[in-house]
KERO-455905 format. One record per residue (C-alpha): x, y, z negated. Coordinates in Angstrom, 2 decimals, padded with zeros to 5 digits. Example, Ala and Ser with C-alpha at 12.3 -4.5 7.8 and 13.67 -1.06 7.14 Angstrom:
2
c1: 012.30&c2: -004.50&c3: -007.80
c1: 013.67&c2: -001.06&c3: -007.14
end
This chain:
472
c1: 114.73&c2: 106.45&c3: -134.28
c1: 115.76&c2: 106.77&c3: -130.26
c1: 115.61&c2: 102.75&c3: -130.31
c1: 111.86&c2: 103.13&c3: -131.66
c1: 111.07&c2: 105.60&c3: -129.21
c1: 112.40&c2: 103.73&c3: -126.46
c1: 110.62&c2: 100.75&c3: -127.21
c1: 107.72&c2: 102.80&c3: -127.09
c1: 107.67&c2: 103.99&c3: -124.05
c1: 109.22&c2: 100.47&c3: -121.99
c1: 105.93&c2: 098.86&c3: -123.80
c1: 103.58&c2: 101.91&c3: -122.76
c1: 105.56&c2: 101.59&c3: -119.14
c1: 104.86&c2: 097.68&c3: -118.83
c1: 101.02&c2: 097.83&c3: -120.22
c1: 100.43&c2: 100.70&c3: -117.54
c1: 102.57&c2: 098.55&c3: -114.79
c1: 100.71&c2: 095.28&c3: -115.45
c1: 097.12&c2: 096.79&c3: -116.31
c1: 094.91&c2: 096.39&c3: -113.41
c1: 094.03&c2: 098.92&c3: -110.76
c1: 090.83&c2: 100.08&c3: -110.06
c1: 090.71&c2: 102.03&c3: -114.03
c1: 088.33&c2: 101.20&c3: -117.37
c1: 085.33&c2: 102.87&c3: -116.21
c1: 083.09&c2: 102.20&c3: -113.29
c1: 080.56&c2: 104.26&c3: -111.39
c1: 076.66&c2: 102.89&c3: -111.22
c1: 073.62&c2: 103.61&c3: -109.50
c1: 070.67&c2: 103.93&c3: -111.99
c1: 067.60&c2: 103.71&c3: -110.10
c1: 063.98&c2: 103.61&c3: -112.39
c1: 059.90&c2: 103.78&c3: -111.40
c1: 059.81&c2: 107.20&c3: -112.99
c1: 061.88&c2: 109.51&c3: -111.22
c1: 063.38&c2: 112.22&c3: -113.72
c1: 063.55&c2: 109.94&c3: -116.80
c1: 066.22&c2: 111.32&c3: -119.19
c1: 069.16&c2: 108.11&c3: -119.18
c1: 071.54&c2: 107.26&c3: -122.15
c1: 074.27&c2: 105.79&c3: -122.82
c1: 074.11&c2: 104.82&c3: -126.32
c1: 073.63&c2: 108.53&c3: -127.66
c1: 075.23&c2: 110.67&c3: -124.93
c1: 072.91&c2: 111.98&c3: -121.84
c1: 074.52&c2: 110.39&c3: -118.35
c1: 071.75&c2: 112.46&c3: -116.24
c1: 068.26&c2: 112.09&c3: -114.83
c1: 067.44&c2: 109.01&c3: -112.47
c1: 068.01&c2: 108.10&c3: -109.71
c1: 071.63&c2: 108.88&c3: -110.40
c1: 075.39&c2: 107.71&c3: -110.21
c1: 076.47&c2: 107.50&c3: -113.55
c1: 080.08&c2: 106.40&c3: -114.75
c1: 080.07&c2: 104.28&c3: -117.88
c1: 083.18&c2: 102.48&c3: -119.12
c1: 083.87&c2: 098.39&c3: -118.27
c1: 083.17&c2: 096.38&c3: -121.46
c1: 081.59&c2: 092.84&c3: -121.53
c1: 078.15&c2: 094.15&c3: -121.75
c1: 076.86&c2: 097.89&c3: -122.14
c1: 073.00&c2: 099.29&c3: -123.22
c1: 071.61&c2: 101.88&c3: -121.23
c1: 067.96&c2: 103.44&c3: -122.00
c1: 066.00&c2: 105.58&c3: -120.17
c1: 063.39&c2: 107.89&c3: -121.64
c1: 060.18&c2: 110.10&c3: -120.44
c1: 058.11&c2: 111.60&c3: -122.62
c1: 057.07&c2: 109.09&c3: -125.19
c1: 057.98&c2: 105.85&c3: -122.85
c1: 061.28&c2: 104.25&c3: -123.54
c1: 062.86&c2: 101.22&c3: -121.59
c1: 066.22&c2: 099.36&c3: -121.84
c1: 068.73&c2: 097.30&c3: -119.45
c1: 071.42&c2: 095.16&c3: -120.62
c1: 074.65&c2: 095.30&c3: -118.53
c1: 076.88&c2: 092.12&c3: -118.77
c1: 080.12&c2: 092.37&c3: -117.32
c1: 081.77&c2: 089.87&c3: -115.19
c1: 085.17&c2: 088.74&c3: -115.05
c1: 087.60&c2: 090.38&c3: -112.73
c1: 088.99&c2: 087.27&c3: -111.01
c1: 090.83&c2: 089.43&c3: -107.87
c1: 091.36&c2: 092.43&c3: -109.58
c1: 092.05&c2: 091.56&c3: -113.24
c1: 093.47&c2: 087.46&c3: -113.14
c1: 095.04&c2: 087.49&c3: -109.64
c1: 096.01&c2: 091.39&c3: -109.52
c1: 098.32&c2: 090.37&c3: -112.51
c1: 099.26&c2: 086.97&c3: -112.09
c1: 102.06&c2: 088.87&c3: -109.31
c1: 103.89&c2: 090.20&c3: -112.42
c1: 104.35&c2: 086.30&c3: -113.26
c1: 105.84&c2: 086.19&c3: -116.88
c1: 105.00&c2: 089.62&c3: -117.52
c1: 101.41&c2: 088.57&c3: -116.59
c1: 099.58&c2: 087.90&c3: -120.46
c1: 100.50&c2: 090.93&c3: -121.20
c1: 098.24&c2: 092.45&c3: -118.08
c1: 095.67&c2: 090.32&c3: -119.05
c1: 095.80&c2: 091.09&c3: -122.62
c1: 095.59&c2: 094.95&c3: -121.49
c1: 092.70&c2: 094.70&c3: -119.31
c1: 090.48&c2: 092.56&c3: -121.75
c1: 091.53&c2: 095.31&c3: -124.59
c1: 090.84&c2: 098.06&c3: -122.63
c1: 087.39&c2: 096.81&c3: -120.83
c1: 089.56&c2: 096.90&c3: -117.27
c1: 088.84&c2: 093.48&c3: -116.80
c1: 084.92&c2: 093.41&c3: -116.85
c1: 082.93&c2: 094.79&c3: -113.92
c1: 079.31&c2: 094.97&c3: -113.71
c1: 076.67&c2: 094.68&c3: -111.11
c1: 076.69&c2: 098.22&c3: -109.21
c1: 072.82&c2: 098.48&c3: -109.02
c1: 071.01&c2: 099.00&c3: -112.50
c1: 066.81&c2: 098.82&c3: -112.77
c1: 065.59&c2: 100.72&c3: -115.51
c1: 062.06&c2: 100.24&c3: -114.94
c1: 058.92&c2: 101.16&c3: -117.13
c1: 055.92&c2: 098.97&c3: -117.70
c1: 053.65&c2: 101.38&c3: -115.82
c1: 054.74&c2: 103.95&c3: -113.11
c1: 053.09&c2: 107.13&c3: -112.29
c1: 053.92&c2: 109.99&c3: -109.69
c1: 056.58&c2: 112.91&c3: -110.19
c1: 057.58&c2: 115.56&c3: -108.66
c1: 061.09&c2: 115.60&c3: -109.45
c1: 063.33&c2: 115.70&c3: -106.95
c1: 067.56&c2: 115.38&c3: -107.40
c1: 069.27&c2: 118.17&c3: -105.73
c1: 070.09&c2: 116.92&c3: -102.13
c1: 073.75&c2: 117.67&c3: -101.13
c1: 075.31&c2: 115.85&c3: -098.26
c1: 079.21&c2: 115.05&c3: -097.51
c1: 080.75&c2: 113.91&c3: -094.40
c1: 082.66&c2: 111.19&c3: -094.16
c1: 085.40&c2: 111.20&c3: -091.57
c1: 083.93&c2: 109.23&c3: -088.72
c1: 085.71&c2: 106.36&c3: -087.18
c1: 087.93&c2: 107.27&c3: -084.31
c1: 090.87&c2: 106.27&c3: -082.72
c1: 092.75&c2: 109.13&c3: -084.24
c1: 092.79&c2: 111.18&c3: -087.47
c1: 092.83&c2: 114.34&c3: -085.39
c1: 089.84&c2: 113.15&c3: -083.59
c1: 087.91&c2: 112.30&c3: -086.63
c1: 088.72&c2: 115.99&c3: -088.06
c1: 087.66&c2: 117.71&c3: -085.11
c1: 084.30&c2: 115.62&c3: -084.95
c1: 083.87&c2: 115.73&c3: -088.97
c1: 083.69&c2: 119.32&c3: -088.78
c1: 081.38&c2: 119.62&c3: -086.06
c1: 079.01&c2: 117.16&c3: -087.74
c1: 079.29&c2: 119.18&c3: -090.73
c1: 078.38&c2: 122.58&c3: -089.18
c1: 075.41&c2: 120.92&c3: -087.36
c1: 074.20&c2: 118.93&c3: -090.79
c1: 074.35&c2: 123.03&c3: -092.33
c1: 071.79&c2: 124.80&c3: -089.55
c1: 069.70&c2: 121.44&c3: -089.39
c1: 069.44&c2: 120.21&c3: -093.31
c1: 068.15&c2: 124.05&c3: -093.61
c1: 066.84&c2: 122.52&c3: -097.82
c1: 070.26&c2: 120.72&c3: -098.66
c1: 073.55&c2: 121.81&c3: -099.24
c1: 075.96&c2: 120.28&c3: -097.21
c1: 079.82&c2: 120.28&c3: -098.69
c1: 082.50&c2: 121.77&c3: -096.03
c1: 084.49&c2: 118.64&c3: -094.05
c1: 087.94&c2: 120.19&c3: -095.72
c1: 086.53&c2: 120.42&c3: -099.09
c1: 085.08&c2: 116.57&c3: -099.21
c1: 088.13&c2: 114.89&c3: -096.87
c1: 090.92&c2: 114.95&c3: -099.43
c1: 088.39&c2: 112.84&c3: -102.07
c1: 087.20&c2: 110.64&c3: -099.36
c1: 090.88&c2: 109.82&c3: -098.69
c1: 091.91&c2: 109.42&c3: -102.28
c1: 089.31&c2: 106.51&c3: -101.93
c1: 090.69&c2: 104.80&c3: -098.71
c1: 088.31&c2: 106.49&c3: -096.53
c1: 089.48&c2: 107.42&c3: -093.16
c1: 088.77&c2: 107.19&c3: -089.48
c1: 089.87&c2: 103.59&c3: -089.43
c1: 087.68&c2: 102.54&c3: -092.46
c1: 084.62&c2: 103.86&c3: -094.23
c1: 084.64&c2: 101.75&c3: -097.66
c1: 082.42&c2: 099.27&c3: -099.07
c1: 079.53&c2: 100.38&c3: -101.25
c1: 081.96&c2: 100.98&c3: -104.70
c1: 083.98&c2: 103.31&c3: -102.19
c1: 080.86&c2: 105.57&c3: -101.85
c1: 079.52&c2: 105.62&c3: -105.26
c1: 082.60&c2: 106.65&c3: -106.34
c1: 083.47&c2: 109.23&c3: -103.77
c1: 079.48&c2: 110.54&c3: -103.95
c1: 080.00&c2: 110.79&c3: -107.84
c1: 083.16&c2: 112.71&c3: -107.32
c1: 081.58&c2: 115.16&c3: -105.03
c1: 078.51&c2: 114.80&c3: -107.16
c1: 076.87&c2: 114.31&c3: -103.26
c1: 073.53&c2: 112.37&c3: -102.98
c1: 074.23&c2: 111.55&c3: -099.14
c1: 077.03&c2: 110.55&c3: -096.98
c1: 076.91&c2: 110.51&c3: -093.34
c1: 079.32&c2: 107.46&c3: -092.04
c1: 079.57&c2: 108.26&c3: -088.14
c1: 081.33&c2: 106.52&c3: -085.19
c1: 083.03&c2: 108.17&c3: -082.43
c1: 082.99&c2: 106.95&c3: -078.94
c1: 084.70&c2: 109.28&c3: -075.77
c1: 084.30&c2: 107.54&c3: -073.12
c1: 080.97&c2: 106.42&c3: -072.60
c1: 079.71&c2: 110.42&c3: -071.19
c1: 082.60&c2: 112.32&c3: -069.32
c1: 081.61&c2: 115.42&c3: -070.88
c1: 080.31&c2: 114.70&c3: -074.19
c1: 081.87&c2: 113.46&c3: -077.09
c1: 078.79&c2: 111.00&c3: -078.62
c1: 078.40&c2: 110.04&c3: -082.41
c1: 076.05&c2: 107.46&c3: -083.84
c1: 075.63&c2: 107.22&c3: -087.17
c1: 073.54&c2: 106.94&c3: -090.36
c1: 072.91&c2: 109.67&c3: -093.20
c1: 073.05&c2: 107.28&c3: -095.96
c1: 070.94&c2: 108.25&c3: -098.82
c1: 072.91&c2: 107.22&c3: -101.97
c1: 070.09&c2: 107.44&c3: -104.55
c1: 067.21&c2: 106.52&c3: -102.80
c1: 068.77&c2: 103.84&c3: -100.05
c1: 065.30&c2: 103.36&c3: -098.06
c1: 065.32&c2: 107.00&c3: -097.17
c1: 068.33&c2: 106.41&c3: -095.11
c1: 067.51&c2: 107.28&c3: -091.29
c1: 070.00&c2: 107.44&c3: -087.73
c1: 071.06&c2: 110.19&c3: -086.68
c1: 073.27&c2: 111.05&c3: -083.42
c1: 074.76&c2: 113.70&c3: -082.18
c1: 076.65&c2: 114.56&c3: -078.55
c1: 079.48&c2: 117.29&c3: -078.90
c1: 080.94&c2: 118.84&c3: -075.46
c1: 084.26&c2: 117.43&c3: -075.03
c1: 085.94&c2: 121.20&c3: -075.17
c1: 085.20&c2: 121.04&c3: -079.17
c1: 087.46&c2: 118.49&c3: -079.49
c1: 090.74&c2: 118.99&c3: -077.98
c1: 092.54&c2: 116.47&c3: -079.43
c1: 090.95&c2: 113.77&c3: -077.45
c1: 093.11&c2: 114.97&c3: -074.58
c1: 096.04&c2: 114.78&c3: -076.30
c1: 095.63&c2: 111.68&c3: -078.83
c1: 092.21&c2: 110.06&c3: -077.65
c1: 092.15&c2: 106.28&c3: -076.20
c1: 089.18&c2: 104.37&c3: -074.56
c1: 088.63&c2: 102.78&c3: -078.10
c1: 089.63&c2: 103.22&c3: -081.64
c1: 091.50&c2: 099.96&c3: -081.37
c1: 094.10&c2: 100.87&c3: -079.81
c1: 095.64&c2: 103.15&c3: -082.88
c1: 096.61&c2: 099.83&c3: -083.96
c1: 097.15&c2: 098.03&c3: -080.67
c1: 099.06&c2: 099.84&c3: -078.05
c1: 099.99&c2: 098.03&c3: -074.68
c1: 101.46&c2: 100.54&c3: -072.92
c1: 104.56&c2: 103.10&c3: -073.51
c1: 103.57&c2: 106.94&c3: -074.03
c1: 106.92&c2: 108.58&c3: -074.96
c1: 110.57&c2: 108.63&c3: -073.56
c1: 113.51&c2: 108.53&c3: -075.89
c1: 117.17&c2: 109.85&c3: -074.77
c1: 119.38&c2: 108.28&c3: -077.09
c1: 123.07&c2: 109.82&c3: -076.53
c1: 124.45&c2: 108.10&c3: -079.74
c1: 126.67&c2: 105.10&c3: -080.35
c1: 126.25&c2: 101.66&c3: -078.33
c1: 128.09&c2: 099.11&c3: -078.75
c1: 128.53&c2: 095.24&c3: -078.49
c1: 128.91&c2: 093.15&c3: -081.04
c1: 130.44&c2: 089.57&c3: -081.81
c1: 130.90&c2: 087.05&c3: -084.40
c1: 133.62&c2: 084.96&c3: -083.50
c1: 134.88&c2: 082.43&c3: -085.84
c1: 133.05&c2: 084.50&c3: -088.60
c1: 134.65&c2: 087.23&c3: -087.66
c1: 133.00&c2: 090.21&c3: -086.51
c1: 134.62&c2: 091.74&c3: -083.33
c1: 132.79&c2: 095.25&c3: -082.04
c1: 133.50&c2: 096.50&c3: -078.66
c1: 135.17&c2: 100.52&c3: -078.03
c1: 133.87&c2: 102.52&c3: -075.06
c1: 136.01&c2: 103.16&c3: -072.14
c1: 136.19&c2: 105.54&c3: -070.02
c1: 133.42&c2: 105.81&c3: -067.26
c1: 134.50&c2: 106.73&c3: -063.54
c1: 131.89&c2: 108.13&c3: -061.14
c1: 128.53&c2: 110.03&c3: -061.44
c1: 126.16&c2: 107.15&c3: -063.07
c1: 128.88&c2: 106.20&c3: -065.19
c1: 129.84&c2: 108.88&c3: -066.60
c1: 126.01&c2: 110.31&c3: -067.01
c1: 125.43&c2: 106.65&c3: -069.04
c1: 128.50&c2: 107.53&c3: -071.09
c1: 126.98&c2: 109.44&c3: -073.28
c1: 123.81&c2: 107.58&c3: -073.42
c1: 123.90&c2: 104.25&c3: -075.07
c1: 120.09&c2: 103.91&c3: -074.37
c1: 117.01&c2: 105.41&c3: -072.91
c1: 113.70&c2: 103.97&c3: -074.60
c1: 110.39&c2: 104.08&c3: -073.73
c1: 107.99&c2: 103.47&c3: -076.36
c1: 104.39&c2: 103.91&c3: -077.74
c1: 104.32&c2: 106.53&c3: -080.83
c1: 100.77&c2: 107.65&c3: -082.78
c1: 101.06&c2: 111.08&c3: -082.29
c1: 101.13&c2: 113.17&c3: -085.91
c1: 098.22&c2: 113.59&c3: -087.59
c1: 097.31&c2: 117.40&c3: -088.65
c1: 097.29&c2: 116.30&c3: -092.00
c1: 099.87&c2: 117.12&c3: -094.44
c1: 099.11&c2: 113.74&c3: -096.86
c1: 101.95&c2: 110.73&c3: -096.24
c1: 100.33&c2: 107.63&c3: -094.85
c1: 101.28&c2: 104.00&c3: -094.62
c1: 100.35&c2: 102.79&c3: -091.02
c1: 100.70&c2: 099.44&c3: -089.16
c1: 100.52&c2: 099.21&c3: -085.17
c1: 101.41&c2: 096.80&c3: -082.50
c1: 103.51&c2: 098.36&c3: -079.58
c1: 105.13&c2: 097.81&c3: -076.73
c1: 108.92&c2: 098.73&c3: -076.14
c1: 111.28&c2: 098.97&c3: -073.13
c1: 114.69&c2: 099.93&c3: -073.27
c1: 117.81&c2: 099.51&c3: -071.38
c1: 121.80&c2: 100.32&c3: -071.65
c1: 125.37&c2: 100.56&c3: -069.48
c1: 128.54&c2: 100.72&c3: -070.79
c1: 131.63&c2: 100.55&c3: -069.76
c1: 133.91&c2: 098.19&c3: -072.61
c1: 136.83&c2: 096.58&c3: -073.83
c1: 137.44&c2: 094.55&c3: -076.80
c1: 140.57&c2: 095.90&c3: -078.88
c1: 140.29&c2: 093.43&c3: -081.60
c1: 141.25&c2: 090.38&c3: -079.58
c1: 144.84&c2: 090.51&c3: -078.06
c1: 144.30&c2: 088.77&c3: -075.09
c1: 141.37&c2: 090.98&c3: -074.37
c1: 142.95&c2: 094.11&c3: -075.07
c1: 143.10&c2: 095.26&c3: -071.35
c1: 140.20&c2: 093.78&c3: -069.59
c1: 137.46&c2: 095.80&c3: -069.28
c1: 133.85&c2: 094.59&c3: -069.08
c1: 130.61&c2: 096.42&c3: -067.68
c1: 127.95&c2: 095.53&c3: -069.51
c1: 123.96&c2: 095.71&c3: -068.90
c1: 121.15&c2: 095.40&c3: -070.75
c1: 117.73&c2: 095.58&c3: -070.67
c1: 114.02&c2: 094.65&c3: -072.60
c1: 111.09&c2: 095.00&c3: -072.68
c1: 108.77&c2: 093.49&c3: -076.00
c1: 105.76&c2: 094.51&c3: -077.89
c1: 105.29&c2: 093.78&c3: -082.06
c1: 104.65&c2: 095.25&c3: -085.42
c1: 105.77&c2: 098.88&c3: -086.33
c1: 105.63&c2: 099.69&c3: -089.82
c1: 104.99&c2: 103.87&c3: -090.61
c1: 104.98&c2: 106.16&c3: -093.23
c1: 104.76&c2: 109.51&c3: -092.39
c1: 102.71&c2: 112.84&c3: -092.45
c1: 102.20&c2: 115.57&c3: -089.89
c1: 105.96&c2: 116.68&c3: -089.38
c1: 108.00&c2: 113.21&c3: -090.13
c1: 107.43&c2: 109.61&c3: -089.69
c1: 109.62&c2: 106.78&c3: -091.39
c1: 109.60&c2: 103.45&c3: -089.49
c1: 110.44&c2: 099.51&c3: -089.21
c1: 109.83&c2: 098.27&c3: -085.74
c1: 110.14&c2: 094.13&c3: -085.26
c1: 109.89&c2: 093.19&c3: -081.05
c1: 110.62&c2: 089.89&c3: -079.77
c1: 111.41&c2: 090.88&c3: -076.40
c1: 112.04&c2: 089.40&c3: -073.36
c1: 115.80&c2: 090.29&c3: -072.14
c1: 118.11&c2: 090.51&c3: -069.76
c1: 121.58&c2: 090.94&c3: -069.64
c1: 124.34&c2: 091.34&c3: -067.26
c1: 128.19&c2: 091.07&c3: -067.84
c1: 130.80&c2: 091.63&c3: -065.27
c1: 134.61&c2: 092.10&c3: -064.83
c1: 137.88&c2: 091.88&c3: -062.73
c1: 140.58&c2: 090.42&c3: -064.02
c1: 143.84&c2: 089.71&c3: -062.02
c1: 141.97&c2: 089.96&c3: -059.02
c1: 139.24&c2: 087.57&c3: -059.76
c1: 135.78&c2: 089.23&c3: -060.05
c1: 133.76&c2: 087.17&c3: -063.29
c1: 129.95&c2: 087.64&c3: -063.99
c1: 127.56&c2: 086.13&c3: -066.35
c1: 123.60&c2: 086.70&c3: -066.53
c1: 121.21&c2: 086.04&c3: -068.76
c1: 117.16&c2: 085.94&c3: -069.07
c1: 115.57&c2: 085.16&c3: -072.14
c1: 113.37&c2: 085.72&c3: -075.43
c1: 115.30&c2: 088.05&c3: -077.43
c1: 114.68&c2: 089.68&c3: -080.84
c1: 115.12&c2: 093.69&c3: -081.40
c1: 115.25&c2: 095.33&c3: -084.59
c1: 114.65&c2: 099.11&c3: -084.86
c1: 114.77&c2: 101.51&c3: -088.09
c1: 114.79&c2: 104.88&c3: -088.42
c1: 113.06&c2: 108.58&c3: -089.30
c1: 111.33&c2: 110.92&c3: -086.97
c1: 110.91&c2: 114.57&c3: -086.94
c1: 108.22&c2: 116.20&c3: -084.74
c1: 109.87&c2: 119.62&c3: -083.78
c1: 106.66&c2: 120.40&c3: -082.05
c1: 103.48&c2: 118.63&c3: -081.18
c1: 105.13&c2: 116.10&c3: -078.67
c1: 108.61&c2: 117.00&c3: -079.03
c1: 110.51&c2: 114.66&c3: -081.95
c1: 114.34&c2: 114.32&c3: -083.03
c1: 115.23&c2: 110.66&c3: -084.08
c1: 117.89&c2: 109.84&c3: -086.51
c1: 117.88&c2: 105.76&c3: -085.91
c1: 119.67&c2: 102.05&c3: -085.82
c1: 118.69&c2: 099.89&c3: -083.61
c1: 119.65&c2: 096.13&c3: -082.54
c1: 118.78&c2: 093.21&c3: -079.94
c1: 120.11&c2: 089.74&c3: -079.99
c1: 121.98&c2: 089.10&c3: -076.46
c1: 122.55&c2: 085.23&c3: -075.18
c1: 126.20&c2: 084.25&c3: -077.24
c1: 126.42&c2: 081.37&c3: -074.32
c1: 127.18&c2: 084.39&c3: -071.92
c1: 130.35&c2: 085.98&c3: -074.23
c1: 131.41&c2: 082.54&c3: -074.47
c1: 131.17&c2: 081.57&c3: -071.09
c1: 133.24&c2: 085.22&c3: -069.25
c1: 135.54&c2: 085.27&c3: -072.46
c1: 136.57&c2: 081.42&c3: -071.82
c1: 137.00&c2: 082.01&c3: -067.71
c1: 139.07&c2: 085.11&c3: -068.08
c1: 141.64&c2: 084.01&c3: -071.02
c1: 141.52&c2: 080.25&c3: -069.76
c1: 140.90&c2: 079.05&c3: -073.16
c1: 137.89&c2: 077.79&c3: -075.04
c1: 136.08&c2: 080.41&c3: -076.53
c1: 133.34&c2: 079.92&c3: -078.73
c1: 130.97&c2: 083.26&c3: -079.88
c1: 128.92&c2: 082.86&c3: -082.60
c1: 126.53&c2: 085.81&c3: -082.38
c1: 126.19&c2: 088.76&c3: -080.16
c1: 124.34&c2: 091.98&c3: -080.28
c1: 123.53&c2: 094.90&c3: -078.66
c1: 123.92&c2: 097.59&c3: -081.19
c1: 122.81&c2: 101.50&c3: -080.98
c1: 122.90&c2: 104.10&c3: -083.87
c1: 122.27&c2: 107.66&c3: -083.59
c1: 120.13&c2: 110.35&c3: -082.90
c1: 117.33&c2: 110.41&c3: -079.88
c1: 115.08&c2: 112.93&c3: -078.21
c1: 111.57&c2: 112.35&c3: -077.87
c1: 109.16&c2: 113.26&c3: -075.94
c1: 105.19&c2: 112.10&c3: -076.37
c1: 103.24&c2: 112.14&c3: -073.22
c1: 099.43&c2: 113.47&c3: -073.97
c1: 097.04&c2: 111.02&c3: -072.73
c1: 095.97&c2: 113.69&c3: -069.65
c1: 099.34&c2: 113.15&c3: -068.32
c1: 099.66&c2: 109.35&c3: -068.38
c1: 098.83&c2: 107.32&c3: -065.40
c1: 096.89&c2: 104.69&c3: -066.82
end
C-alpha cells in the first residue's frame, strides 16, 4: 500500500515537473460588431463583448455569441506550443515524452490566436457600454522605489481626472502585475496584459515611462492609457510630478533607467575587518599564509582589516517580495598584510608585506527583498600586487600588473536604509610568477608556485552613498 502511494505521488511530482509553464487555460479578447452580445462557451456564459474571457487550451474550441434572435460562431484552432510546450520540455531530456505526453493530454500544449472576431452579418448601434476600470502599471524607472512613488501619483491623478471610471489603488493592482513579470524594468507583451487586466477584471492599463532628468524640478511621465477592449480608443497621456513627491529619486534615482543594470561607478564603501590571507598551491599542495604581527600606526590599523571595498549596490527596494536581479558593476578593492608562511620550513621566519589592489567591473547575480540581498559577483579585474621582504640583510621585492579574476559571494543585511552588515568570501587570482620568483631569491632554490590567491572571508560594513551625496 505505501509503495502504491508513493508511486503515486513521484508520477503526480514528475507530470507537474515536466508539464509546461504558462497553465491549460488561456485568456482571450472577444471583440464582435454588436457590442453587448451574450458569448458562450459551449453552454456556459463567459460575459458580454468586448471582453477578456479565459477558455481552456485544446486543439480547437467553439465560441458563439448571441443577441436577441442573431447567433454567430468562431472556430478556435490551436497551435502547437513549439517554445513553450516542445522546447520548454525537451530540458528534462529523457524525462521529456512524458512532458509532452502531459501537455497534449491536458490541452497545455495548444495555444490559440489571442484576438477572436465574433462578428454578425449585419451590425447596428448599442448603447452598451463595459464598465470602465483602469489599473496602473508600474512605470518604467530606474528603480522599483521610483516606479512606486510615481505609480501612486499617476493613480491618484487617473481618480480626480477619470471622474466616470473606477480606477484600482497602485498597492491593490502591483502585487498581480508582478505575479505576471511586470515591473519597472519591463511592462509585458500583449498575453502579459490580458492576463493581468482579466485578473483585475480592468478594461485599461496605463504603461508609463519615467524620465528625471530632463526638467530639474519635475519628475515627467509619458505614457499611453491602453484601452484593452476597444484598442483604437487608446490615447497619450503625460503627466509632470514636482520632484518633492518622489523622494526616492534622491536617494536611488540615475540619469537613466539603464543604469539599474549597468553601473560604472562605485556608490558604497565596505570595511571588511575579517580574515585575509594568501594562498598557494605548491606542488599540489595548498600552503595558506598566518598574519603577523603589525608594528606602527598604518600597520596595525590594516591589521584588522583584510580589505576595504568600494562597490556599486542597488539600493533595497521597499518591497517585501524576493527578486532575482542581474547588474553589471564596477569594483575596487585593496589589502596590506603583514605575513609569514608556517607551512614551509625554510620560510618559517621570513616575513613578507604584502599589497594588493583592483579595480574590475562584471556581472552580479541578486536575490533579495527589502531587508537582505543574496549575491554572486564575477570581475575580471585589472590588478596589482606588491611583495616585499628582508631577509639576512638583503631587501627582495616583486611587482606585478595584470588582468586578474575576483570572485565574490555572500549575503547582505540592510540594518537601515544605507547602512548593511555583510557576511561574505571573497577571492582574486594574484600573478604565481611573483611567489615563485621572491620565494626562489630568498631560499636560493628553485621554487615553482602553482596558484596564488588573495583570499578574504568575513563580515563587512556597508555603507550606500545616496545619489545627492556622490560627486558624479
Amino acid at each position: 500500500m505505501k509503495f502504491r502511494i508513493c508511486a503515486a505521488l513521484s508520477l503526480s511530482l514528475i507530470l507537474s515537473a515536466c508539464a509546461t509553464s504558462g497553465g491549460r487555460r488561456q485568456i482571450i479578447h472577444v471583440h464582435t460588431n454588436l457590442p453587448g452580445a451574450k458569448v458562450y462557451q459551449d453552454d456556459e456564459l463567459l460575459g458580454q463583448a468586448p471582453l477578456l474571457a479565459e477558455v481552456p487550451r485544446k486543439s480547437s474550441l467553439q465560441l458563439n455569441a448571441v443577441d436577441g434572435q442573431s447567433k454567430t460562431t468562431a472556430e478556435l484552432n490551436g497551435h502547437y506550443r513549439w517554445g513553450r510546450s516542445f522546447a520548454g520540455n525537451l530540458g528534462f531530456l529523457s524525462w521529456a515524452p512524458i512532458g509532452w505526453a502531459t501537455d497534449l493530454l491536458t490541452g497545455a500544449a495548444w495555444e490559440y490566436q489571442d484576438e477572436v472576431n465574433l462578428d454578425f452579418p449585419k451590425s447596428r448601434p448599442s448603447n452598451y457600454q463595459p464598465p470602465v476600470i483602469i489599473t496602473v502599471a508600474p512605470p518604467i524607472a530606474a528603480h522599483p522605489n521610483i516606479a512606486d512613488e510615481v505609480g501612486r501619483l499617476i493613480s491618484t491623478d487617473l481618480s480626480s481626472t477619470q471622474t466616470s471610471a473606477t480606477v484600482l489603488p497602485y498597492n491593490q493592482s502591483l502585487p498581480i502585475f508582478n505575479d505576471h513579470d511586470m515591473d519597472n524594468d519591463d511592462q509585458g507583451d500583449k498575453s502579459d496584459r490580458y492576463e493581468t487586466a482579466y485578473r483585475l477584471k480592468a478594461s485599461k492599463i496605463y504603461l508609463g515611462t519615467v524620465d528625471i532628468s530632463s526638467n530639474p524640478h519635475k519628475v515627467l511621465v509619458k505614457g499611453e492609457l491602453q484601452d484593452i477592449l476597444n484598442p483604437a480608443e487608446s490615447k497619450s497621456m503625460d503627466f509632470a510630478f514636482d520632484k518633492s513627491l518622489t523622494p526616492s529619486i534622491y536617494e536611488v534615482g540615475w540619469t537613466d533607467r539603464s543604469s539599474e543594470v549597468v553601473s560604472v561607478l562605485p556608490n558604497s564603501i565596505f570595511i571588511i575587518p575579517a580574515s585575509g590571507k594568501t594562498s598557494l598551491t605548491i606542488n599540489e599542495q595548498n600552503v595558506s599564509a598566518e598574519e603577523v604581527s603589525s608594528e606602527g600606526f598604518v600597520e596595525k590599523t590594516t591589521q584588522y582589516l583584510a580589505a576595504i571595498s568600494l562597490k556599486n549596490f542597488l539600493p533595497p527596494s521597499k518591497r517585501k517580495e524576493w527578486r532575482y536581479h542581474f547588474r553589471l558593476t564596477p569594483s575596487l578593492s585593496f589589502s596590506y598584510a603583514r605575513e609569514h608562511f608556517n607551512d614551509i620550513p625554510a620560510l618559517k621566519d621570513v616575513q613578507f608585506k604584502r599589497f594588493h589592489t583592483d579595480v574590475g567591473w562584471g556581472p552580479s547575480f541578486n536575490y533579495g527583498n527589502n531587508r537582505y540581498n543574496l549575491y554572486l559577483n564575477i570581475f575580471p579585474t585589472v590588478g596589482y600586487d606588491s611583495i616585499t621582504t628582508e631577509w639576512q640583510g638583503r631587501d627582495y621585492r616583486e611587482d606585478s600588473l595584470g588582468v586578474t579574476v575576483g570572485l565574490e559571494i555572500g549575503a547582505m543585511m540592510f540594518i537601515k536604509e544605507r547602512w548593511s552588515i555583510q557576511i561574505f568570501s571573497r577571492s582574486a587570482t594574484v600573478p604565481e610568477g611573483m611567489w615563485s620568483n621572491i620565494i626562489s631569491d630568498v631560499t636560493n632554490s628553485p621554487t615553482s608556485v602553482d596558484s596564488a590567491a588573495f583570499v578574504a572571508a568575513g563580515i563587512a560594513l556597508g555603507y550606500t552613498f545616496p545619489n545627492k551625496d556622490l560627486p558624479f
